[in-house]
N, C-alpha and C positions, 0 to 999 in steps of 0.2 A: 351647222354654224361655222363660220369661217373663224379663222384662227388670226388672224389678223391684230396687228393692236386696238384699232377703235372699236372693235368686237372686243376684246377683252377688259375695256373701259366698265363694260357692263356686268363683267362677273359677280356674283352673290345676289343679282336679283333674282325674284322668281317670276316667270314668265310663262304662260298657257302656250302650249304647243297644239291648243285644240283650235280645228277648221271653225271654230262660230267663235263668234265673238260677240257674246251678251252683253247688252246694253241695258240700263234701265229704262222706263216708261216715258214715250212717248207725249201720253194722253193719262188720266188716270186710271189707276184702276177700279177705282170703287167710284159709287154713284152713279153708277148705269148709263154713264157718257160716251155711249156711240161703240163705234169697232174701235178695236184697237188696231194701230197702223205698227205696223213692225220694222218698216225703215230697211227690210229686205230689198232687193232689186230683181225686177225683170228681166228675161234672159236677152230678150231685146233690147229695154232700155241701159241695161249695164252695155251690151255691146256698143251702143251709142255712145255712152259714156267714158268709154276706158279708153287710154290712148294707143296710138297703135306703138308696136314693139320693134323697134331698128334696132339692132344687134351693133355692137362698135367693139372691136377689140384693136385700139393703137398699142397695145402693150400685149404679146406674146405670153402665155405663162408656159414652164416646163412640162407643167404636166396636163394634159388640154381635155376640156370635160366628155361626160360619154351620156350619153340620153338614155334613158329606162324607161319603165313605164309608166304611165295616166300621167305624160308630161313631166315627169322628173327628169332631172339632169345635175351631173354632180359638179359640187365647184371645181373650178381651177386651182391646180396648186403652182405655186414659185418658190423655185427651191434656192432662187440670189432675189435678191433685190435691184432691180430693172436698174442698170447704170448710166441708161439715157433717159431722164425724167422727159419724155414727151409731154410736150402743152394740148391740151385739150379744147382751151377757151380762147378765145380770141380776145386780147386785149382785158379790161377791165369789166366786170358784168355791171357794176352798180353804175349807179348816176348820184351818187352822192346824198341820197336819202339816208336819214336817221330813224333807228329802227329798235326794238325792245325782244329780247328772244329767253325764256324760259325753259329749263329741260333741269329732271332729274339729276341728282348728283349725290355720289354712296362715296363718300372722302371728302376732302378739305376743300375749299372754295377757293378757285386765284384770285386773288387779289385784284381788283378795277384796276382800269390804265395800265395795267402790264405789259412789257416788250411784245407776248407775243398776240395780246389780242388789238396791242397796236398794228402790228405786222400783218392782222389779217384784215384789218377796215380799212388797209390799202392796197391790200391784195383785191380785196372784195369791191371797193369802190366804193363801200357805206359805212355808215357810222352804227355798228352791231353793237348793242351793250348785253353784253350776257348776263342774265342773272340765274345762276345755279339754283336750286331749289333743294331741301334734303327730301333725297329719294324715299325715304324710310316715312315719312309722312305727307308724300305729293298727294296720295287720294285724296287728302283733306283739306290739302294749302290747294289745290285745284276749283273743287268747288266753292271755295271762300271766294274764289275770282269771279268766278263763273255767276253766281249770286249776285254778287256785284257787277256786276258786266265789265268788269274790266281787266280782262283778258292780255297780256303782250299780244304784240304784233305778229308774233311767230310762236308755237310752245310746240312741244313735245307730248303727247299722249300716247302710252303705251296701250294697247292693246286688250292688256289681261285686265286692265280698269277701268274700259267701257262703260261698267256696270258705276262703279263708283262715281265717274266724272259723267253720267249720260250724255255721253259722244253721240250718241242717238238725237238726244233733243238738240242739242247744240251746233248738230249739222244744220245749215242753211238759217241759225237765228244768227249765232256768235262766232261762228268759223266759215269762212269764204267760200262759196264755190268756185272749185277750181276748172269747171267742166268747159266754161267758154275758153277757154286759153290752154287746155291740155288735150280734151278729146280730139280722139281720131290723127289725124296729120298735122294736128296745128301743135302736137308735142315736138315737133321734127323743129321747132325754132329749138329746143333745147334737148341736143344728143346725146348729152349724159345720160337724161331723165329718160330720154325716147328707149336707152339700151336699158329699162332695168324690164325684171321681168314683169309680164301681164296680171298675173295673180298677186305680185306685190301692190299693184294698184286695184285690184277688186276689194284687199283688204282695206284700202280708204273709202271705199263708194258706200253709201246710204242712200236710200230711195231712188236707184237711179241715175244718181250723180255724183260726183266726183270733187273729195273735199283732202282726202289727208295724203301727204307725199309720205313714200316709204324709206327708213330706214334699215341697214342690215338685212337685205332681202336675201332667197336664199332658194333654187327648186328643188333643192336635198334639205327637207327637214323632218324628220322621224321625232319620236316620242320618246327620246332618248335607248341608250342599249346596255348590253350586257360586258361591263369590262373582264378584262381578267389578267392576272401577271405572268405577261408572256416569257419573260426570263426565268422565271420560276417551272412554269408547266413547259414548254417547250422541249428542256433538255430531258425532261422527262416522256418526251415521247406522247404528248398532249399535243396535239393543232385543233383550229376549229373546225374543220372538214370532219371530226370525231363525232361530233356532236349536233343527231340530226332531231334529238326529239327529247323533251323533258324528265322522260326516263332515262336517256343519255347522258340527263345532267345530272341527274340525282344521284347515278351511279359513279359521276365523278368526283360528287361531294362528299363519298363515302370515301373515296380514297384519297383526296386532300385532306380530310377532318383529322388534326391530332393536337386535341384538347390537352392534354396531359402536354406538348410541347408549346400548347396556345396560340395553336392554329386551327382555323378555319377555315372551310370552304367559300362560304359565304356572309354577306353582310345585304341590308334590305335588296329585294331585288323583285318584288313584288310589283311597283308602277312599271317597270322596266319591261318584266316578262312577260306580262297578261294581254298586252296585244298579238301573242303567240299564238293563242287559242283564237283568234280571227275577231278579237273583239276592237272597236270600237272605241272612243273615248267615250261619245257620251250616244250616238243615236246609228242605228241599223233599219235597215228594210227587210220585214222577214212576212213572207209569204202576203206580201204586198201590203205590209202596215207597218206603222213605225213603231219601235222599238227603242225603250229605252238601256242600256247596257246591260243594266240588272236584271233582267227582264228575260235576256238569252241563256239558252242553256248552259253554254259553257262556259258561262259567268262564275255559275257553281262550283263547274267541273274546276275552273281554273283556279278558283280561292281553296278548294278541296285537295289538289298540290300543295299550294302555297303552305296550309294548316299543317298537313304531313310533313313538308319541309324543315317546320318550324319547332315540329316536335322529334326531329331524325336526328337531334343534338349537330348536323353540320352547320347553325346561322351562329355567328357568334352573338354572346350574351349581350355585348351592348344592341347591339342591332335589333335583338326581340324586344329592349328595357324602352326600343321607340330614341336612343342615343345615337342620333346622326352626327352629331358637331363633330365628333370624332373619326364621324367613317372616312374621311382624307388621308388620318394616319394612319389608321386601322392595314387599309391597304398600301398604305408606301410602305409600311413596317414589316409587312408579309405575314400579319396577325389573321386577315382576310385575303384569299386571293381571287374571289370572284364579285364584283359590286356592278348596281347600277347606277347610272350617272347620264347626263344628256351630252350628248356628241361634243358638245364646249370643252370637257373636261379636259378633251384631247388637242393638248397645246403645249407651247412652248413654256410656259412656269409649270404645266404640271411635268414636264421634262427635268425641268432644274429641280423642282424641289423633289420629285420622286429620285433621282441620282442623286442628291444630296444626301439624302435616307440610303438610298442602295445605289452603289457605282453601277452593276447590272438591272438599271430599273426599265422596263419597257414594256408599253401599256399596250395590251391588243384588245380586239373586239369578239365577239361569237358574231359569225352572223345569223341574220335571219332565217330562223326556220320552224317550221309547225311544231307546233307542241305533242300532236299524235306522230312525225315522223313521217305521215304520209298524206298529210294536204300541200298543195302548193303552199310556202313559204311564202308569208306576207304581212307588211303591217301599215299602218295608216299614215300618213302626210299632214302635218302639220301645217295652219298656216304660213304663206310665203313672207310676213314678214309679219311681227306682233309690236313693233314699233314704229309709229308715222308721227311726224310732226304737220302741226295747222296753220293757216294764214288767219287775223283776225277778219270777218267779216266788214266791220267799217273803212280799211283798207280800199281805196281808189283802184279803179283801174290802171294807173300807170303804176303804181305802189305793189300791186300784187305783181307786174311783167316783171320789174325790177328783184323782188325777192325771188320771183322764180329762175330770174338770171342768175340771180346767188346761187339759188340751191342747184342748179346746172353745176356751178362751180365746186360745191360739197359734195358732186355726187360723182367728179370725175372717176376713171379707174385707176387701180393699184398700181403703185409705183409710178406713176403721172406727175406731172410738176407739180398739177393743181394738188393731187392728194397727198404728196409729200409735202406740202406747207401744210396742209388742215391737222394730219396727222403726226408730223416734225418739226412745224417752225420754216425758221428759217436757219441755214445753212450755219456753223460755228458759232451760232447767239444760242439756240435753241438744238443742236441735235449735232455731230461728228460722222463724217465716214469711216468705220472703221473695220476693215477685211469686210467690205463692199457692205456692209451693214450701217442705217442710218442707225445713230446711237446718240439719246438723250444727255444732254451736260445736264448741273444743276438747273439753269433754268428751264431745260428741256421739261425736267422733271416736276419741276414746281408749277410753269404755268399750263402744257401743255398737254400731257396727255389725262387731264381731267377738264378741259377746257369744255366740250360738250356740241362743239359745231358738228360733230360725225351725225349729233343726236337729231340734228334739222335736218338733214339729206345724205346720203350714203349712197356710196356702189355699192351693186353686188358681193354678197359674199366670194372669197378667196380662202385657200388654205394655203400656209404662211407662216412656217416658223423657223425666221432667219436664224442659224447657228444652231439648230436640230433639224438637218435633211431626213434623217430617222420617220421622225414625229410625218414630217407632211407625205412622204413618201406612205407609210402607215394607213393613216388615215384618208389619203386617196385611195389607195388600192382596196379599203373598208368598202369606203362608197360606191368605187365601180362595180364591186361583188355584188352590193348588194340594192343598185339602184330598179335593177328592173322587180323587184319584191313589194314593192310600193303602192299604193292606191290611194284615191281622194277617198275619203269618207264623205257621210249625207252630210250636207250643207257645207260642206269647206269650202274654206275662206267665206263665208257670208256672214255680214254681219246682220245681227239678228235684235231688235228693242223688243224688250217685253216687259210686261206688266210685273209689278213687284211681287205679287204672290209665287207668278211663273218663276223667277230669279229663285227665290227662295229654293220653292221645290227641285230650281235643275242644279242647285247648289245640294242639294240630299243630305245633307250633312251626318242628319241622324243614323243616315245609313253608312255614311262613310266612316263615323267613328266605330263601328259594329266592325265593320268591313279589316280595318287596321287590328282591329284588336283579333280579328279571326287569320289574319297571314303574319301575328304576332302568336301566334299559337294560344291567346287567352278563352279566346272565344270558337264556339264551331259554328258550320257552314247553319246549321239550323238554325242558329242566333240569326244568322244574316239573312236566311229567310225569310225569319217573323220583322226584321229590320224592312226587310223591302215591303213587305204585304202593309206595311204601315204605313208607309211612305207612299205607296199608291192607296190607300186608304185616304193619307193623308194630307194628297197634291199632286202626287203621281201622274195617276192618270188625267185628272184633269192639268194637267203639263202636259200629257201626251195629245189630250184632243185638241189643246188650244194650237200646238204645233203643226199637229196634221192640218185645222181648219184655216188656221195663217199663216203657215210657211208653205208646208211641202205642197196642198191643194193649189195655192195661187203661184209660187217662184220657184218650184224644184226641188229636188235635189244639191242642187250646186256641182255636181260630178259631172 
């Protein structure tokens, strides 16, 4: 995740870091109506579909990315803020069309007709009317539209609620194709869009074709990792170069743990860890069949730590009682000094507020490595971006060239003139320079950085935390460790529609509350067992065959 600020507009939602991205039902599922179409794509026809990738860097960053492997590459970090705003666009994109635009929103709404969304329907050339939406219940305010067919002009759909808004069926009835005016070279009219990466647009394609523009894209994206309090362990003779194997950890959690002082080793750490043991979020290929997570051996093995973990008295007690709201403090306080958390964490307010709590606060990573100590270190890639905004379908031809002028213009790169307006305003109305930092006034604060244009089109991820060179420094040098560790999992980035039973069951529920309560030390791995054996009793496996016979048999892998 980039550290950036329109990246941090977005903190406290939760978001699937998994390569598929389930959709609901196509077609139905009941009533014996034909195949089900799954709204996957062809290896061919996606290559047709996707546009091609020009690379643009008018703005330098300090710290310049480094390629790993299955195509990973870590972001750019900027350790000033670029003091020549380079222009990216030519002139004005719009042509003066009036236009309706919806996206999520987790805080207060600006207020219509504000300075700065004036400032941007003349920057932009069109008449934008934003309407925020609250995030906390879009799945629902979504499909009330959708039902209705009346959709904005432009919205926002996240990713992780495919399933809720079936982005699936709504490609090609209610949302535009964008494939005649994007694929292949005809993206090179617009440079911005043409530099983001390739996998951030596979994450829009359906059947084929090519419908959602990406936001916050990113080819460093992990399952989140393992923090731990580097001012703390450090001078103690701790580095993560110690610590090659889960035995290695355990045995550090024994010598952090002192309950009687009220400290702890750890705090949950459980989603974080278990892609150690070489697992998978949700699907594997084992000896040429698919495989659901559960399903693998060292599925067990790895919840069989986790249970011993939980019973070695080093988790602290909120953390077993399933009391997350707290684990922020937990760890700024030094109550816990090992947690997981996803890559986001590490930024410039958990800077401030962890030094706030502790003048020596400073966040480091473990990195990647086998759980036995002696397999190659590796864990899986999330998809390249889990948030794209849509065009409405009823949208004209000249109507959709003209928005996609726009979103060229949201999508410039960091520190760019174009991006310092979407993301600062305008210069002494909305935002100050101050020690080369652009800096929010009151109105900066009020209308702008919740304003929600990043949410229609975005650059690439950047790491960026103006006034903690610490923090991006840090966190770059995380990434480059640990970029070549990395692999596409089966089906990444594909987006996948299935029937509502399938949802159900690839949702396991049943088995994921067994699962919790077993790396809470309530329950043991045998519970989770008879959990699973039920679950493939229950849907499982017919999950399994419906995917073999409609995904992997006819579109691949995705790797």
């Amino acid at each position: 995740m980039s550290q950036d600020l329109s990246r941090r507009k977005f903190v406290g939602t939760a978001a699937s870091v998994a390569g598929v991205a389930m959709a609901a039902p196509l077609l139905s599922a009941c009533g014996g109506g034909g195949k089900q179409r799954t709204g996957a794509n062809t290896r061919s026809g996606l290559k047709a579909a996707l546009p091609a990738h020009v690379p643009r860097n008018p703005v330098k960053p300090d710290i310049a990315p480094v390629s790993g492997s299955d195509g990973a590459v870590t972001d750019p970090g900027f350790l000033r803020y670029p003091s020549e705003h380079v222009a990216t666009v030519e002139g004005v994109p719009g042509r003066g069309g009036s236009y309706t635009a919806v996206t999520p929103m987790w805080g207060t709404v600006p207020s219509q007709g504000n300075s700065f969304y004036q400032a941007m329907d003349k920057a932009l050339g069109i008449k934008l009317t934003m309407k925020p939406a609250d995030g906390n219940n879009y799945p629902t305010i979504v499909p009330t539209m959708t039902a209705a067919e009346r959709l904005p002009d432009w919205i926002q759909l996240p990713a992780w609620w495919n399933n809720n808004i079936n982005v699936g069926r709504l490609a090609g009835t209610q949302l535009a194709d964008l494939t005649p005016y994007l694929s292949g070279d005809k993206i090179k009219k617009y440079p911005n869009l043409a530099a983001l990466p390739t996998g951030a647009w596979q994450a829009g394609a359906w059947g084929d074709r090519l419908y959602g523009i990406p936001c916050f894209s990113s080819r460093f994206v992990v399952p989140g990792t393992t923090f731990y309090r580097r001012d703390i362990l450090e001078p103690r003779g701790i580095t993560p170069d110690q610590i090659k194997s889960v035995d290695d950890l355990m045995t550090l959690g024994k010598e952090l743990t002192d309950a009687k002082r009220g400290v702890w080793a750890f705090d949950d750490v459980w989603t974080y860890l278990y892609p150690l043991w070489g697992l998978p979020k949700e699907w594997a290929i084992e000896d040429g069949k698919l495989r659901y997570t559960f399903e693998l051996p060292q599925y067990l093995e790895a919840l069989d730590w986790h249970h011993r973990l939980a019973q070695s008295g080093h988790v602290h007690p909120d953390a077993l009682a399933g009391n997350n709201a707290n684990g922020t403090t937990r760890f700024y306080s030094g109550k816990v000094l090992i947690a997981g958390a996803g890559t986001g964490a590490w930024n410039l307010a958990d800077h401030q507020s962890g030094t706030a709590a502790d003048k020596n606060y400073r966040r480091g990573a473990f990195d990647i490595f086998a759980a036995d100590g002696k397999s190659a270190p590796r864990t899986f890639m999330g998809a390249t971006t889990t948030m794209l905004s849509y065009l409405n379908a009823r949208l004209k031809p000249e109507q959709i060239k003209e928005l996609l002028a726009v979103a060229d213009y949201l999508a410039a790169p960091y520190g760019s003139r174009e991006y310092t307006m979407v993301n600062y305003g305008v210069e002494d109305v909305h935002y100050t320079m101050e020690k080369g930092v652009p800096t929010a006034t009151t109105a900066g604060r009020k209308y702008v950085q919740s304003a929600g244009y990043s949410g229609l089109a975005s650059p690439a991820a950047v790491i960026s935390n103006q006034g903690a060179d610490l923090v991006t420094k840090d966190y770059a040098a995380w990434q480059a460790t640990n970029v070549k560790r990395l692999y596409k999992p089966v089906f990444w980035n594909m987006n996948i529609s299935m029937p509502q039973a399938m949802t159900t069951a690839a949702a396991a529920q049943s088995v994921q509350d067994v699962v919790k309560d077993c790396y809470h030390g309530k329950k043991k791995v045998k519970d989770v067992q008879d959990a699973i054996a039920g679950w493939k009793a229950g849907g499982g496996d017919r999950l399994t065959h419906w995917m073999t016979e409609n995904v992997l048999e006819k579109y691949g892998t995705g790797q």
